[in-house]
Each structure stands twice: as C-alpha cells, then as structure tokens.
C-alpha positions as CSV (number, residue, x, y, z in Angstrom):
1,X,-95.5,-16.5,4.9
2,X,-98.0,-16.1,2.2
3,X,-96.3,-18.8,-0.3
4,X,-94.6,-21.2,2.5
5,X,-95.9,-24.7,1.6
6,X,-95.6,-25.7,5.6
7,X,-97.8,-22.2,6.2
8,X,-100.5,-23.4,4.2
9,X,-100.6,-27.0,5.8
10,X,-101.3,-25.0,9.1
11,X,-103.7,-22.8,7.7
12,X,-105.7,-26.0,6.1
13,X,-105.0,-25.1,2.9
14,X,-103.2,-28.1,1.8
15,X,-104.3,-31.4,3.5
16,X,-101.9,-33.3,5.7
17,X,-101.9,-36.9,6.8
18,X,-101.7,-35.4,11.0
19,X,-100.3,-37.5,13.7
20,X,-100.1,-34.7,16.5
21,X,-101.4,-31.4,16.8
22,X,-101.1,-28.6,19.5
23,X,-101.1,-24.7,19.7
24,X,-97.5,-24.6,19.0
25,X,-96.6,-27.6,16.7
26,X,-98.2,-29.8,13.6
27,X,-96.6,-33.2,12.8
28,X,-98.0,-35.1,9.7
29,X,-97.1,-37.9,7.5
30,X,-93.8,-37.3,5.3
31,X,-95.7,-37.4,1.5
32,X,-92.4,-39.0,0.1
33,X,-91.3,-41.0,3.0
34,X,-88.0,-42.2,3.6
35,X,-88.6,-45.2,5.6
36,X,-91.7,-47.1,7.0
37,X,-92.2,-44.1,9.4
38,X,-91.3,-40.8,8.2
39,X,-93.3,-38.0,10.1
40,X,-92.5,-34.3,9.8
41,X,-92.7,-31.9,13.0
42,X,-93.1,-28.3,12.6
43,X,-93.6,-24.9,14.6
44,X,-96.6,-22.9,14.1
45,X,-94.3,-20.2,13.8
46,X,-92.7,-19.6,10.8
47,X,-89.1,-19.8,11.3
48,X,-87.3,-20.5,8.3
49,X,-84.2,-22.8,9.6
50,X,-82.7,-23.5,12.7
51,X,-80.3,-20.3,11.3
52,X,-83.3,-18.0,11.7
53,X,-83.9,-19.1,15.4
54,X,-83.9,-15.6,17.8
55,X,-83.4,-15.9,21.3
56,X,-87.4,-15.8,21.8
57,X,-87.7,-18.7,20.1
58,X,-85.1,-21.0,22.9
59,X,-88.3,-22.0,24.7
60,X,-90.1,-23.3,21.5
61,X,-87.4,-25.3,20.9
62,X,-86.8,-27.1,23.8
63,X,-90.8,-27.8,23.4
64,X,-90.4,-29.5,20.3
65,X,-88.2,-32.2,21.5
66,X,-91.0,-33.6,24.3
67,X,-93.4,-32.9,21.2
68,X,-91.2,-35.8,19.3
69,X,-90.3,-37.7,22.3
70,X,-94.7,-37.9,23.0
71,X,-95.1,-39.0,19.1
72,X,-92.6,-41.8,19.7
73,X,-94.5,-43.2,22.5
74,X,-97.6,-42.7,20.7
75,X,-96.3,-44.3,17.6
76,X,-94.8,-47.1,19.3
77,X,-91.4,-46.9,18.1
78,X,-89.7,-45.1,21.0
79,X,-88.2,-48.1,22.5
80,X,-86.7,-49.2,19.1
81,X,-85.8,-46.2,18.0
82,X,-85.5,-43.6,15.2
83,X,-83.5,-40.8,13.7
84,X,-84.1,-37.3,14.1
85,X,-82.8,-35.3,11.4
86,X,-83.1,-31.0,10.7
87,X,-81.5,-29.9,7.4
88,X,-80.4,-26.2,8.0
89,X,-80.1,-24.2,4.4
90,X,-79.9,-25.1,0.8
91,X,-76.7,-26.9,1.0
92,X,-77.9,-29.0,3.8
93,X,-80.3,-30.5,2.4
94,X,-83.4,-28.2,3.2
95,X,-86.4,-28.2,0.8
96,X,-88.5,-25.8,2.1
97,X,-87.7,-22.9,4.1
98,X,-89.9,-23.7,6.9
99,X,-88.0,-25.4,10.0
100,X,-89.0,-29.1,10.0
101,X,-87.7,-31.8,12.0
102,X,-87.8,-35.4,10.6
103,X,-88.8,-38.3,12.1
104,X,-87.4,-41.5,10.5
105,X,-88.4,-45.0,12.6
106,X,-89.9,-48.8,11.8
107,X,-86.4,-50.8,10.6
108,X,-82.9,-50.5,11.0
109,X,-81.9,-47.2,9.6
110,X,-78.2,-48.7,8.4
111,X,-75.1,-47.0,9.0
112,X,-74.5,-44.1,11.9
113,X,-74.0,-41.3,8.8
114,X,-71.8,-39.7,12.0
C-alpha cells in the first residue's frame, strides 16, 4: 500500500527506532509511547487488521507471537511482564490500517481493563 504509513517504515522511507527485524516482521519503538516500553510489531505483509486476516495468513500469525515472546527476552522484561494489545478497526481503537501488535512493558500497567 502506496500511502500506508507502516508500508513506508518497511520500505525505509520513514525512519524507525528498530528493535527486531526479520524477513517476515519489523518491530520499532512506539513514537508516542504509552509506557516506559512501548514497541510496535508488524507483518511485512500488508494486512490491514486482524479482520483482513485470510486463511494463508494462519501461519504468519502464529509466527508473530514467538517474534514477541524473542523481543521480551531480548528486552528483558519477559519475566515481569507486559501487555499485548491489537486494536481491530476504527471503533477499536486502530490508527492506521496496517495490523500492529503493541507491546506495553517496564511498570505495573494498573488495572486488568478485562
């Protein structure tokens, strides 16, 4: 996608703050961060929410999680702990139309929200 803002990260056409980087994912520094660790994981593949996902895209999926689960380690806050959260759509709470797992970590996060 031409005009996706997460596109043009991967392409290197907007700098990131990276923190992991494969064939098949990008993670980087949240810009407006929402704790002392906010780090943003996303497919190579444009996918546009976790409503967009096709049945080709099951194995990507499962990928990502030992993607986050390998930052945590690396990060050091895996035995502490962090929230994971993916906003699907406009009235979830997603910003751009790129499908983007956050990584929030480094204090207490306060309440369970579920």
């Amino acid at each position: 996608m031409e005009d996706c803002l997460f596109c043009k990260i991967i392409k290197g056409e907007i700098p990131c703050s990276k923190v992991y980087e494969d064939e098949e994912f990008l993670a980087f520094n949240d810009i407006n961060p929402k704790a002392p660790i906010h780090i943003l994981v996303i497919p190579k593949k444009h996918i546009e929410s976790l409503a967009h996902l096709k049945e080709d895209d099951e194995k990507l999926m499962g990928k990502i999680y030992g993607v986050i689960n390998k930052i945590a380690q690396e990060k050091g806050f895996k035995q502490d702990g962090y929230r994971l959260i993916v906003n699907c759509g406009k009235n979830g709470g997603q910003e751009v139309m790129h499908l983007h797992f956050h990584i929030l970590a480094g204090k207490p996060l306060g309440e369970k929200i579920i």
